[in-house]
C-alpha positions as CSV (number, residue, x, y, z in Angstrom):
1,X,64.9,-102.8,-33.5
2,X,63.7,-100.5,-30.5
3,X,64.8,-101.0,-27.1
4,X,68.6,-101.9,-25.1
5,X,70.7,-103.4,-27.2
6,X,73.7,-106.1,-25.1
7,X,76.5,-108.3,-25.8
8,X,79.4,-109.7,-23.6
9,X,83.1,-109.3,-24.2
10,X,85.1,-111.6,-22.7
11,X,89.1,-109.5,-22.1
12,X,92.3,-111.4,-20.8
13,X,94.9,-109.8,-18.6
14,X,98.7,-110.5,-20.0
15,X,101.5,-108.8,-19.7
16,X,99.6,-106.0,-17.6
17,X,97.3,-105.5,-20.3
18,X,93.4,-106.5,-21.0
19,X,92.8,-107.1,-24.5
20,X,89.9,-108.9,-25.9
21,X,89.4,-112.4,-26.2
22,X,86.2,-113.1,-27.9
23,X,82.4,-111.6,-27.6
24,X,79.4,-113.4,-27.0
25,X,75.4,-112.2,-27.4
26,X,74.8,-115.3,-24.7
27,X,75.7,-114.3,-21.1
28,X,76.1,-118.0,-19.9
29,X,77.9,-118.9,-22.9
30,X,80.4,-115.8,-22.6
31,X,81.5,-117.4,-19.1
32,X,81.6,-120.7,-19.5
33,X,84.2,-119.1,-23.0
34,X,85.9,-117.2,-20.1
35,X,86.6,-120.4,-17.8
36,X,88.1,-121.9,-20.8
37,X,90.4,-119.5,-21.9
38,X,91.6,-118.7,-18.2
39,X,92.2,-122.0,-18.2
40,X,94.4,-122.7,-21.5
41,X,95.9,-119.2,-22.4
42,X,97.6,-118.7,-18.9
43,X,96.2,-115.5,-17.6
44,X,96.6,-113.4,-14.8
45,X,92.9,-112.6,-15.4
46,X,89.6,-112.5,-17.2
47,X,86.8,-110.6,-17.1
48,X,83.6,-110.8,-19.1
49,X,81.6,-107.4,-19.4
50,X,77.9,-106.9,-20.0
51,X,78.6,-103.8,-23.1
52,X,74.8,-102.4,-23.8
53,X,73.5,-100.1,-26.1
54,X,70.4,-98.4,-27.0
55,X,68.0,-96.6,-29.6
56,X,67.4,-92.9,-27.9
57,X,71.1,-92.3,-26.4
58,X,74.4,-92.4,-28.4
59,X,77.0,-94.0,-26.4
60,X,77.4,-97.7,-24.5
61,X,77.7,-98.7,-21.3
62,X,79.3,-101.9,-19.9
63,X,79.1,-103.7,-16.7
64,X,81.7,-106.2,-15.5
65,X,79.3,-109.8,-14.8
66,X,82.1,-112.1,-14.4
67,X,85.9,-111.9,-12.9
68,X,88.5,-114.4,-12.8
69,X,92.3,-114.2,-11.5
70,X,94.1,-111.5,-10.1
71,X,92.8,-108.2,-9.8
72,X,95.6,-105.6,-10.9
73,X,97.4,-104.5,-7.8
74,X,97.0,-100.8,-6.9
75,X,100.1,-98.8,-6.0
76,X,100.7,-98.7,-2.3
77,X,102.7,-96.3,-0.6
78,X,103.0,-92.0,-1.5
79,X,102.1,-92.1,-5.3
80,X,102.1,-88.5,-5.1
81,X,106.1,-88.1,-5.3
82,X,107.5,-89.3,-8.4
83,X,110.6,-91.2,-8.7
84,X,113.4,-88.7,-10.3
85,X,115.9,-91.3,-12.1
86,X,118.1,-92.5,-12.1
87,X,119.9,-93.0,-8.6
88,X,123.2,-92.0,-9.2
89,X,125.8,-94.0,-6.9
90,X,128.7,-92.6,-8.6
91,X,129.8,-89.7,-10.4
92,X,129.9,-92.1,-14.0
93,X,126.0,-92.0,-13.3
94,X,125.7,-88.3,-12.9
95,X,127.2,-87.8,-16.8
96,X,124.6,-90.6,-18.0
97,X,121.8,-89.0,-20.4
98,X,118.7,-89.5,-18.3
99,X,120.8,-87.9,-15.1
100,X,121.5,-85.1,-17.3
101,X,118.1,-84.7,-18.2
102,X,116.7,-84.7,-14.6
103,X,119.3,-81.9,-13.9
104,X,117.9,-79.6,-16.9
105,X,114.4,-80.0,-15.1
106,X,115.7,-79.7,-12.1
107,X,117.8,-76.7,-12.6
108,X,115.9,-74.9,-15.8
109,X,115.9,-71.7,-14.4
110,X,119.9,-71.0,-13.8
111,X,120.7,-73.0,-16.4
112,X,118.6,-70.5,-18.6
113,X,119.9,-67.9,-16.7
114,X,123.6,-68.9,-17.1
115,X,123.3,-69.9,-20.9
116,X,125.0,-73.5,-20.6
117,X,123.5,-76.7,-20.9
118,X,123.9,-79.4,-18.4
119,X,126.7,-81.4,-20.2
120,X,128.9,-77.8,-19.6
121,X,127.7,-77.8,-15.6
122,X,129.5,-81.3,-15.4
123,X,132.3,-80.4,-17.1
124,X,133.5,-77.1,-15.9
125,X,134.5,-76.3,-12.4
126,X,134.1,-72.5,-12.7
127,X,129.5,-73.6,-13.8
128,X,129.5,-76.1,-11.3
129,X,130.9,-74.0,-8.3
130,X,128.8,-71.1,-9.4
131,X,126.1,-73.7,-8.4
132,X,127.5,-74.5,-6.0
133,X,127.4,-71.1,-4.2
134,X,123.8,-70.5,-5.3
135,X,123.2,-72.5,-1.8
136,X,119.4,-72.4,-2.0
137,X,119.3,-73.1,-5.5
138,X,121.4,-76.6,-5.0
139,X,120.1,-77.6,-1.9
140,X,116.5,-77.2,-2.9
141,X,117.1,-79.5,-5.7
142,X,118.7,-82.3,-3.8
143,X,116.2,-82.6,-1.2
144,X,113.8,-82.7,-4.3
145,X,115.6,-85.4,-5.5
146,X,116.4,-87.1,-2.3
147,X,112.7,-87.1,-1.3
148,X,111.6,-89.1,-4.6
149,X,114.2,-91.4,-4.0
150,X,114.5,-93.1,-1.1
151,X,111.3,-95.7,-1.4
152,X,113.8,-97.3,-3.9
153,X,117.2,-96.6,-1.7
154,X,115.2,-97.2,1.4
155,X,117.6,-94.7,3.0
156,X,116.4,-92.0,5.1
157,X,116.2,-88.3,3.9
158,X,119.2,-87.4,5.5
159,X,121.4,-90.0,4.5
160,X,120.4,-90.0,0.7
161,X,120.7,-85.9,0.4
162,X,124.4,-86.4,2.6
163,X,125.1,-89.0,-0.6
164,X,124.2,-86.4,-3.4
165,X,126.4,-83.6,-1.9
166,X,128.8,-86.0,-1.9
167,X,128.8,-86.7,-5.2
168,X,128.6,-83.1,-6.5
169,X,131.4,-82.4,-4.1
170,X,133.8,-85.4,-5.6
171,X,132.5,-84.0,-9.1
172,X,133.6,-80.7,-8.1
173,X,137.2,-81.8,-6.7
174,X,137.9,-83.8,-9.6
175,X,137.8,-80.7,-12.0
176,X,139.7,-78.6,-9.9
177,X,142.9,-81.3,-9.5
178,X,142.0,-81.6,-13.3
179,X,142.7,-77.8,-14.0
180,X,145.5,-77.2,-11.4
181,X,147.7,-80.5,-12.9
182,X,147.3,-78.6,-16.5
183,X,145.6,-82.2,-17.9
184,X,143.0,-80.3,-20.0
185,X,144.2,-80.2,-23.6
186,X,144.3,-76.2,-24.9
187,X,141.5,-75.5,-27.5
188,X,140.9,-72.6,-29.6
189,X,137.3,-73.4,-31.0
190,X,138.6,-74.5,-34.4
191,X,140.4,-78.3,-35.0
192,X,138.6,-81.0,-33.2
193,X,140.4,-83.6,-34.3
194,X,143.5,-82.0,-33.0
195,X,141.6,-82.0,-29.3
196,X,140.8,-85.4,-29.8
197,X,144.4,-86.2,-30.3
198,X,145.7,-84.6,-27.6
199,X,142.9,-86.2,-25.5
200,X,143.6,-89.5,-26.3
201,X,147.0,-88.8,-24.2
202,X,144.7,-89.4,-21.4
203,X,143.3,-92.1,-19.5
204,X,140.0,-90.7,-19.2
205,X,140.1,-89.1,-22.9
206,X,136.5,-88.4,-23.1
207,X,136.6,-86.0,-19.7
208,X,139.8,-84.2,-21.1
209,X,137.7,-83.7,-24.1
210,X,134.6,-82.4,-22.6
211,X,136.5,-80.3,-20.1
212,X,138.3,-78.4,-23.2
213,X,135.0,-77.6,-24.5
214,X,132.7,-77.0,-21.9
215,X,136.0,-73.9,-21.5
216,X,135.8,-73.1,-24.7
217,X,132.2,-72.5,-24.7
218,X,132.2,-70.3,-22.1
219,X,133.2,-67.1,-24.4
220,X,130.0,-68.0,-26.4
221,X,127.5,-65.7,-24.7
222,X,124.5,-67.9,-25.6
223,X,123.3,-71.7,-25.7
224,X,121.8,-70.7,-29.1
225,X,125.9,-69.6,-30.7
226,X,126.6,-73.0,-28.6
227,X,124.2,-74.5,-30.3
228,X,125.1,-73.9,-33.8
229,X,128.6,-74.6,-33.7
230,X,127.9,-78.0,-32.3
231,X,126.0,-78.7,-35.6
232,X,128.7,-77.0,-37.5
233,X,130.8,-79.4,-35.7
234,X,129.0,-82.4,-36.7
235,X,128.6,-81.4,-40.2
236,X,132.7,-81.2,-40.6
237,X,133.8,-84.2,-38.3
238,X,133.8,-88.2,-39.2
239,X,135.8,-89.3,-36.4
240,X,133.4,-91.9,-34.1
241,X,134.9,-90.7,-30.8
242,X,134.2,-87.0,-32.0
243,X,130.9,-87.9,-32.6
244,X,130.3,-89.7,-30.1
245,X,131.0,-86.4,-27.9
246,X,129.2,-84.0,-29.9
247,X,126.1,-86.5,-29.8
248,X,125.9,-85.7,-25.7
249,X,126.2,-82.1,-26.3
250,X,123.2,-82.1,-29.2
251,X,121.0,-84.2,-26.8
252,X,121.0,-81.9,-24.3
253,X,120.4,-78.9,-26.5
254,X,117.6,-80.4,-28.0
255,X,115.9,-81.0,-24.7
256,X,114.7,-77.6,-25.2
257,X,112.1,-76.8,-27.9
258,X,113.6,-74.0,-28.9
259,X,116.4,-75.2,-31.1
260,X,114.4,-77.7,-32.3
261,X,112.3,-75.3,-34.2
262,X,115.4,-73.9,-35.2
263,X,116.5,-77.2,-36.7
264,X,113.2,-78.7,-37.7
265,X,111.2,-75.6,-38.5
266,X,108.0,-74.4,-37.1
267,X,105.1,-77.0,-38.1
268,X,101.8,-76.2,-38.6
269,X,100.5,-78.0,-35.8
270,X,101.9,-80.5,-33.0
271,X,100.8,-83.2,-35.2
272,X,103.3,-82.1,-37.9
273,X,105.5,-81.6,-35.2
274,X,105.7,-85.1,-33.6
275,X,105.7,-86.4,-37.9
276,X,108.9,-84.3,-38.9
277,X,110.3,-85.7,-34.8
278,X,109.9,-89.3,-36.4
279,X,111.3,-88.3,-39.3
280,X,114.1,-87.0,-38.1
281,X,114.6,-90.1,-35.9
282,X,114.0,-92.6,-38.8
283,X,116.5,-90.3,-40.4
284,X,114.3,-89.8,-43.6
285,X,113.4,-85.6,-42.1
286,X,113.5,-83.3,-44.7
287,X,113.4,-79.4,-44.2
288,X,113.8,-76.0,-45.6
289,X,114.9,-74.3,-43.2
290,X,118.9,-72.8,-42.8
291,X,119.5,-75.8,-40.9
292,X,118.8,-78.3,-44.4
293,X,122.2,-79.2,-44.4
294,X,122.8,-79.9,-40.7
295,X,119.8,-82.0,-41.0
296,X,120.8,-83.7,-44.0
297,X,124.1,-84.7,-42.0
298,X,121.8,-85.9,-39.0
299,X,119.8,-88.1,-40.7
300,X,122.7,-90.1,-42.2
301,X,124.0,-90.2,-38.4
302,X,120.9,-91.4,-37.6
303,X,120.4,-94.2,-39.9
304,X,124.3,-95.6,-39.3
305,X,122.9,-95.6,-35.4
306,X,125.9,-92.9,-34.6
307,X,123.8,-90.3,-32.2
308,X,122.1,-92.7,-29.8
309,X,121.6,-90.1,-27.0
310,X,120.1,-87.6,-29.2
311,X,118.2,-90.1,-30.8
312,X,116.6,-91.2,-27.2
313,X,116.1,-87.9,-26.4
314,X,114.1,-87.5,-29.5
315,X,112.3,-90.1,-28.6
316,X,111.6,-88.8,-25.1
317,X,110.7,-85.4,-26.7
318,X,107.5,-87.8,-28.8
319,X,106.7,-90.1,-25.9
320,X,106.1,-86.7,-23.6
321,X,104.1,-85.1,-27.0
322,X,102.1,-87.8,-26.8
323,X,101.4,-88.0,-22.9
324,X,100.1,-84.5,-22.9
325,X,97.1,-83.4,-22.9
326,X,97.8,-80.3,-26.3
327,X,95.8,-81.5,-29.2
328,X,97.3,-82.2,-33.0
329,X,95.7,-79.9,-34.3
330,X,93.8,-76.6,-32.1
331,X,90.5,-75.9,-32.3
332,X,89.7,-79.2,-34.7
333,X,88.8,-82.6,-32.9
334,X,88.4,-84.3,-36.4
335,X,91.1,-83.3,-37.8
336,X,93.3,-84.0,-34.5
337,X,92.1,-87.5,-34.3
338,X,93.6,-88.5,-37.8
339,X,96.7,-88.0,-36.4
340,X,96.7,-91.0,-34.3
341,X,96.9,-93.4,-36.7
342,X,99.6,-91.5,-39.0
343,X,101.5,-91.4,-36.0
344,X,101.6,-95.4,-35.4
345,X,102.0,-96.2,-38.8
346,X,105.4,-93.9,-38.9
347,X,106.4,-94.9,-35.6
348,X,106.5,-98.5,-36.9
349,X,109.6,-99.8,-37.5
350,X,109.1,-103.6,-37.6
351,X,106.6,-106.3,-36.4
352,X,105.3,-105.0,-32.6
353,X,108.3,-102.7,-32.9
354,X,107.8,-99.2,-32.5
355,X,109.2,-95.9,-31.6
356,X,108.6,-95.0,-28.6
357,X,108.1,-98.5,-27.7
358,X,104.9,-99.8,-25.7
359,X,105.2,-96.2,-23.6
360,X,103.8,-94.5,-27.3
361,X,101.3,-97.0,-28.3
362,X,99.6,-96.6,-25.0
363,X,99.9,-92.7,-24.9
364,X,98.1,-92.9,-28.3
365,X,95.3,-95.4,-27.2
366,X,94.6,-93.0,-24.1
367,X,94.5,-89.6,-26.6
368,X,92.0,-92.3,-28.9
369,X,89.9,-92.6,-25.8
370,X,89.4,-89.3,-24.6
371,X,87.9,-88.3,-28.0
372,X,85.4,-91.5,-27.0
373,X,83.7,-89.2,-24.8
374,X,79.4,-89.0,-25.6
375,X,80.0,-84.9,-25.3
376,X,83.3,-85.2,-27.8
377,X,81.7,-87.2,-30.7
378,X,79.0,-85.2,-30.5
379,X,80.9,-82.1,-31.8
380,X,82.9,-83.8,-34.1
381,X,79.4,-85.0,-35.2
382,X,78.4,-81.2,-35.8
383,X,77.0,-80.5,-39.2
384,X,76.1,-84.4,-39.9
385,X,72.6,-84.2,-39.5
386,X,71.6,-87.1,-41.1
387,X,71.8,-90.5,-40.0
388,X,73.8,-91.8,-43.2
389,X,76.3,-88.7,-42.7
390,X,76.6,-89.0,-39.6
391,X,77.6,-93.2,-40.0
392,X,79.8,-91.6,-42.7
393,X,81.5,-88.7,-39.9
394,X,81.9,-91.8,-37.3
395,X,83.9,-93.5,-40.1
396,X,85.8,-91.4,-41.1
397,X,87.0,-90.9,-37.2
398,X,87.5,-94.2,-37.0
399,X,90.2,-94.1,-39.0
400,X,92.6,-92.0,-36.6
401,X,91.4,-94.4,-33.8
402,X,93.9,-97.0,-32.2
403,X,93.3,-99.9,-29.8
404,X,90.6,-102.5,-29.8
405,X,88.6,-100.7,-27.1
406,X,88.4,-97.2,-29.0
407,X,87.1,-99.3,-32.2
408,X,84.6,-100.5,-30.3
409,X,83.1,-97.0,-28.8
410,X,82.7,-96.1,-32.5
411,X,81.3,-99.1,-34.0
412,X,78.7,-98.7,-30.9
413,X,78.4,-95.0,-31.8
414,X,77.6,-96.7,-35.1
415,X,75.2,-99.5,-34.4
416,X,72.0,-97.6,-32.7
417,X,72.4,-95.1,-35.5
418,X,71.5,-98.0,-37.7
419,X,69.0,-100.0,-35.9
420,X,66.9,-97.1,-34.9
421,X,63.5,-97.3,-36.4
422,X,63.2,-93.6,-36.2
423,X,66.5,-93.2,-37.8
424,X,65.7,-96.0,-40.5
425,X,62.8,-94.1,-41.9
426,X,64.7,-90.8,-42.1
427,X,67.0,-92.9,-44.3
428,X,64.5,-94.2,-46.6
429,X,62.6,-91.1,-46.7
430,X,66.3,-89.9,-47.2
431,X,66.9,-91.9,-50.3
432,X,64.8,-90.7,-53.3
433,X,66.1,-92.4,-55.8
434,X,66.4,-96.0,-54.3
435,X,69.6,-97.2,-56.4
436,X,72.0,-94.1,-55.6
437,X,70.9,-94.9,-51.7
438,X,71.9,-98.4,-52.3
439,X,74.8,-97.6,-54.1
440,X,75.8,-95.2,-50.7
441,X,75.0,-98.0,-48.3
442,X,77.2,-100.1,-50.2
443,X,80.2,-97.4,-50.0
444,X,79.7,-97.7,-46.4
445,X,80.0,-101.0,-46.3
446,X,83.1,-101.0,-48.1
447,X,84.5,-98.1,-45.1
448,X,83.6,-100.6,-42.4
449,X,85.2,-104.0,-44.2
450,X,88.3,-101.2,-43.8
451,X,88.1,-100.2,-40.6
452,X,89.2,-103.4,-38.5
453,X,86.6,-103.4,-36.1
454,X,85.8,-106.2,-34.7
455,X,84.2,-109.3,-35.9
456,X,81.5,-109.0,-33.4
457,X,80.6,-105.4,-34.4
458,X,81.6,-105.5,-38.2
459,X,78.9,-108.5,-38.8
460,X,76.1,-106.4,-36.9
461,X,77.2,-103.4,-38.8
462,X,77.6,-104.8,-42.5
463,X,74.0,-106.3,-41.4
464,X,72.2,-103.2,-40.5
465,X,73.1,-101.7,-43.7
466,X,72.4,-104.4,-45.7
467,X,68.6,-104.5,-44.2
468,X,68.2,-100.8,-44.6
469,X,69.0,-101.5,-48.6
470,X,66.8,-104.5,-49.1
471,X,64.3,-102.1,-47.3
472,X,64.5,-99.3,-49.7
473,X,64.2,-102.0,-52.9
474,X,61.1,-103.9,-51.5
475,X,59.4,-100.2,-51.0
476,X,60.5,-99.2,-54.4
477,X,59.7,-102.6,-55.8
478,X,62.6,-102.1,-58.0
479,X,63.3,-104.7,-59.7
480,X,59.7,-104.4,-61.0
481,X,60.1,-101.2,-62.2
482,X,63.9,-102.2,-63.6
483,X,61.7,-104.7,-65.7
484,X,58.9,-102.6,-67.2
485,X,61.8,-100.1,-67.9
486,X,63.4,-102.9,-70.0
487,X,62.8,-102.9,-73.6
488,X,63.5,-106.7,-73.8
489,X,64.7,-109.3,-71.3
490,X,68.3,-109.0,-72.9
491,X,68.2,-105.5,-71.8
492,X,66.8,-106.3,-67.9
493,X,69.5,-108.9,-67.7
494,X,72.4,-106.8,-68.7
495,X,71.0,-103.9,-66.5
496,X,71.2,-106.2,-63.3
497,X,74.4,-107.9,-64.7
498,X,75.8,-104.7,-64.4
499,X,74.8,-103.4,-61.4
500,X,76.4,-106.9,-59.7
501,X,79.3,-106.4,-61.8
502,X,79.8,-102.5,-60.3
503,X,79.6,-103.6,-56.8
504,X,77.1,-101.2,-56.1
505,X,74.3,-103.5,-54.0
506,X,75.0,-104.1,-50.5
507,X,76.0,-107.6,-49.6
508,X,75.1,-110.1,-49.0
509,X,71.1,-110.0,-49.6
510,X,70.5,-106.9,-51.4
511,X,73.1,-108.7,-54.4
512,X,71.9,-111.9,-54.0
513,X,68.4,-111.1,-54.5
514,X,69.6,-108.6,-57.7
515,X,71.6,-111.8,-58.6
516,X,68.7,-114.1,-58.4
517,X,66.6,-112.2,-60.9
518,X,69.0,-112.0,-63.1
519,X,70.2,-115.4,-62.8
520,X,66.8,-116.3,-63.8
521,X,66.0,-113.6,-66.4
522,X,69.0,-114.9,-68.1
523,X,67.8,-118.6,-68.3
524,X,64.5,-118.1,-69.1
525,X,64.2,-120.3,-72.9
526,X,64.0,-116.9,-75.0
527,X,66.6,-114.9,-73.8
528,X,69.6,-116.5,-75.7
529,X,67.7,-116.7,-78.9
530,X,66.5,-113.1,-78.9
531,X,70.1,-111.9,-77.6
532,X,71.9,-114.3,-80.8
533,X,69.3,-112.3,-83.0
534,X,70.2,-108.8,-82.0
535,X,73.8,-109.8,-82.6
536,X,73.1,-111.1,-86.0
537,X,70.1,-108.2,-87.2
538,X,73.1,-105.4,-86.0
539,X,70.8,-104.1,-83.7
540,X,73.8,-104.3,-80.7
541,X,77.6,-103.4,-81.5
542,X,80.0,-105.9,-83.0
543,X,81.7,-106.9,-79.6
544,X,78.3,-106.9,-77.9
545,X,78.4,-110.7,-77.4
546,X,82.1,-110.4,-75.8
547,X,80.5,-107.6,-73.7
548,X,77.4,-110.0,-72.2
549,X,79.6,-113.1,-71.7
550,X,82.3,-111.0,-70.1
551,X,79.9,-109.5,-67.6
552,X,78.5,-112.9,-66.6
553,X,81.9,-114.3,-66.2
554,X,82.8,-111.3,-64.2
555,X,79.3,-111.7,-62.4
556,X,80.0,-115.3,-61.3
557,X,76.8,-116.2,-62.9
558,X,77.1,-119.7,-65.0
């Protein structure tokens, strides 16, 4: 079993993906497969890759031996500026919930400084020509923006930053003819629906509304007072169009983490932290914090689809969780790679539906792949000494892993473990007692039938183990020693009917040469005879005739 170890995955490019198609151990055969598939499945591409392992280093390599199609287009141009979205055109896009995102990124620091949230700056002349004023502050941000922008407007820097002051300055007169006309309905802080009333006076109802209380909140010193009575709001108010304004306030306030710990609670660890996010989303979140009720209320909005802005920006808040580089859980690799797969199964929400969409499912295969790293699995392999503990360590990782290509870094993590000669004997040597190493080897097998590796790797895996366990009975001649044990045949035949029956020989040689034996200690010409007799002398218990026929029924043995 010494020596380099290869196989060849053949992977298909579709939908700006490479996924795997099928594996080969025959280099020639794995092309010609490749030709094929190009051929019939439509791809942009295929690829078949030379993946080789060996005895003395954990850890795989691969080697790309064959390439077919189109190779994935680099991106041209500056790739160090990144687009900030979206390009407004008019000032209906500057209100829109991603433009109001850019702008609390843009302008954290006065907005912090000034208390208000970006939904206020829009809606009240006395923020916005405060910002106005700043100079420095303003201009610094639309030449930022300007900059990222014009690959896509194909405008010059100029023109695009002459288009943004624009807008902010047709923002800014439209609040002040608001104001001076008296069109902005009078609110004292307390009956919404009456706002919403007078409002609806309007042709543009939702500005009137927004305009009120972006005034009324400024005599709340804070955004965290701001904050509160927003979900106070929500918690009193049915009204859809209510709603649907206090949804673009909540979304902006829970850009910041800060009230979200104040609605969610502080988790353990950003694992429980992106869990209760999904939650809350899904709109099954529960908490004990002072904010239960409020959260009871959101999670009903949630599930009748009412708060579709702070839902996205919840789901933004996961989708950049998940892009970072901050571990579940600090300090713990093993237990931060379990979170991976808790996180896709709750981010599920129907077939190839998911929170978060494709954007979360890839952030989580990358996260999965870092931890792939020789040095990585090495310390989460710290303390598993042993071969068997360590196969058992590398299983148990596997089951936070995602994505076909992170499976297969552990099951070849797995495999030279196995096939190791050195390794092999430590095992035996391991195994003192030959039927509770069996019985392990089995329970392993059981993990890996679990784990969704693939075919390719499963088979070799399932197949070391199986070896290893018809090893260990051939050195301990067991069954021999299973039969001189016996006091009569009918008690060797039981014996092996049961272990069969308890599933604890590895499959499929270890059982079927336990299963042979007993297959033929059972129809040897005195076994029937002397097992009737037992029944009939007492010497067994009453139902010990059910018992026998029950376990060769359950055995499969006829």
């Amino acid at each position: 079993m010494a020596g380099l170890k290869k196989h060849y995955e053949i992977q298909g490019l579709k939908s700006g993906s490479w996924t795997v198609q099928k594996v080969y151990d025959d280099r020639s055969a794995a092309i010609d497969a490749a030709k094929t598939l190009f051929r019939d499945l439509a791809l942009k591409a295929v690829k078949v890759l030379e993946v080789s392992f060996g005895d003395t280093e954990v850890g795989f390599q691969d080697k790309e031996v064959y390439f077919e199609g189109e190779r994935p287009a680099k991106a041209s141009g500056d790739s160090s500026v990144e687009l900030i979205r979206p390009v407004c055109r008019n000032i209906e896009d500057m209100r829109t919930l991603m433009a109001r995102r850019s702008i609390a990124v843009l302008l954290a620091k006065p907005l912090q400084g000034w208390q208000i949230m970006p939904v206020e700056l829009l809606y009240h002349q006395g923020h916005l020509r405060r910002l106005s004023d700043t100079g420095q502050v303003l201009q610094g941000a639309v030449q930022k923006v300007a900059i990222s922008q014009i690959q896509k407007t194909g405008q010059k820097v100029n023109e695009r930053v002459l288009e943004l002051y624009t807008l902010v300055n047709e923002r800014l007169q439209g609040l002040k003819e608001d104001g001076i006309e008296g069109n902005v309905p009078d609110f004292d802080g307390q009956d919404l629906l009456g706002l919403y009333r007078a409002s609806q006076k309007h042709d543009n109802w939702q500005r009137m509304f927004l305009m009120a209380l972006a005034r009324h909140f400024q005599g709340l010193k804070t955004t965290d007072e701001k904050f509160a009575q927003i979900l106070d709001y929500i918690g009193q108010y049915d009204e859809p169009g209510i709603v649907q304004i206090l949804d673009m306030y909540l979304a902006d306030f829970l850009t910041l983490s800060r009230h979200l710990k104040q609605l969610l609670g502080d988790e353990n660890n950003l694992g429980d932290a992106v869990l209760s996010l999904v939650d809350l989303i899904r709109g099954n979140k529960e908490t004990a914090t002072v904010h239960a009720r409020h959260v009871d209320r959101l999670c009903v909005l949630m599930r009748d689809q009412l708060l579709p802005q702070t839902r996205e920006t919840l789901i933004q808040r996961v989708r950049e969780i998940l892009q970072g580089n901050k571990s579940f859980v600090a300090g713990d690799l093993l237990e931060s790679a379990r979170y991976h797969s808790l996180i896709l199964t709750r981010i599920r929400i129907g077939q190839d539906e998911h929170i978060g969409g494709r954007e979360a499912i890839e952030a989580l295969q990358y996260r999965c792949e870092r931890l792939m790293g020789s040095m990585t699995i090495a310390r989460m392999l710290e303390g598993a000494d042993l071969p068997l503990d360590k196969v058992d360590r590398l299983l148990k990782i596997n089951k936070g892993v995602i994505g076909a290509s992170n499976k297969r870094a552990i099951a070849n993590y797995i495999l030279p473990v196995l096939q190791s000669d050195y390794n092999i004997r430590e095992i035996l040597a391991e195994g003192r007692v030959p039927l509770a190493l069996v019985n392990r080897l089995r329970g392993l097998q059981k993990q890996v039938l679990k784990a969704n590796f693939q075919e390719f790797h499963e088979t070799r895996i399932l197949e070391a183990l199986d070896q290893i366990a018809l090893t260990a009975l051939a050195e301990a001649d067991l069954l021999s020693v299973l039969e001189k044990r016996a006091a009569t045949e009918v008690h060797l035949g039981l014996s092996l009917l049961e272990l069969i029956v308890g599933d604890r020989l590895t499959r499929p040689e270890a059982e079927k040469q336990v299963r042979d034996k007993a297959r033929m200690t059972i129809k040897a010409p005195t076994f029937l005879p002397t097992l009737q007799g037992m029944a009939d002398k007492g010497q067994a218990p009453p139902d010990f005739l059910k018992q026998f026929y029950n376990l060769l029924k359950v055995a499969g043995i006829q």
